[in-house]
C-alpha positions in Angstrom: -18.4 53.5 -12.2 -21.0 55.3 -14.8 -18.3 57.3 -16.2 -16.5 54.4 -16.7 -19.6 52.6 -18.3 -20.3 55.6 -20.6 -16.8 55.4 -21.6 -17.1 52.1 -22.7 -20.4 51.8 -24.2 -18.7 54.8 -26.5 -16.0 52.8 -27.2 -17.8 49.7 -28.8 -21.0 51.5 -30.4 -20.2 51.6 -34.3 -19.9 55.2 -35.7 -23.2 56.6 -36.2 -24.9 53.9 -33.8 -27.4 55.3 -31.4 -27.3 54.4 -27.3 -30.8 54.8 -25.6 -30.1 55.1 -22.1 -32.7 55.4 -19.3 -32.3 56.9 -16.2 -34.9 57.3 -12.9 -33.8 60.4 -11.2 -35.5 59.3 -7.6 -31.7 59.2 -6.1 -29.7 61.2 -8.5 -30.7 63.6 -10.7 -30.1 63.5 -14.8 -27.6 66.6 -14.6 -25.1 64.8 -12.1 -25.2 61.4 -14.6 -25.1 63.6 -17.9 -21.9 65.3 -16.4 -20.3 62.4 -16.3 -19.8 62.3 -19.7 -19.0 65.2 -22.7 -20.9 63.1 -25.2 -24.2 65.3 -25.8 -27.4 63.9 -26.2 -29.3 64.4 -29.4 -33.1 63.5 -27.8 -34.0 63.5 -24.2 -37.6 62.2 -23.7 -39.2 62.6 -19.8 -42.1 59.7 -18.9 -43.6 58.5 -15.5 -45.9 60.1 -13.4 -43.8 62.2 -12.0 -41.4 62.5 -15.1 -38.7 61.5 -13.2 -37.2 58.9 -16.0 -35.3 60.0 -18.6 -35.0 58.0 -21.9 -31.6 59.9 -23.3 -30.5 59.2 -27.0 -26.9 59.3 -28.0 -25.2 59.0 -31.2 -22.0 58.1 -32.0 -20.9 60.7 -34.7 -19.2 59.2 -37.7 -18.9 62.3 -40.8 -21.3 64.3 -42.8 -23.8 61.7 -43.0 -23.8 61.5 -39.2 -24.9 65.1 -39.3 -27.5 65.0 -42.1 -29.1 61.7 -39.8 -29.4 63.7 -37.1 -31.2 66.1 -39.0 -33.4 63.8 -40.5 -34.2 62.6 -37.2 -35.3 66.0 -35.6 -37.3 66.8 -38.2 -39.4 63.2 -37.8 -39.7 64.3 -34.2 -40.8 67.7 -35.3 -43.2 66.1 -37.8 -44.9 64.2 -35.5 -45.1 66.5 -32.6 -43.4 65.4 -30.1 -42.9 68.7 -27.8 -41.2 67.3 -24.9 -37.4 66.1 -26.8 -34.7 68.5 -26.8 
């Protein structure tokens, strides 16, 4: 059912758009859903006491400005500190 969901949610998100996508790993962990898809993430952020959620960022590549957005991106996240994204 999630593959099929990620699937979809691919199919509709305009190039370049960005899908935020939360996950609690209480049940199933992050690596089972993540392999569900072969879209990578480009941010994954861990919150909750036990940092079992998972806010994941996609985005939808579109060409070389795709890229260079990326880029900028990580380099905010750099910027302001933020350790915990891969």
């Amino acid at each position: 059912m999630l593959q099929k969901g990620f699937h979809e949610w691919f199919r509709v998100l305009m190039p370049g758009g960005f899908l935020v996508f939360k996950w609690s790993e209480i049940n199933i962990p992050v690596s089972k859903i993540l392999s569900l898809t072969d879209k990578k993430p480009i941010l994954e952020h861990r919150s909750g006491k036990a940092s079992k959620t998972h806010w994941i960022l996609f985005m939808k590549k579109q060409d070389m400005a795709t890229s260079n957005a990326v880029g900028m991106f990580k380099a905010l996240v750099e910027m302001y500190g933020i350790d915990d994204c891969r």
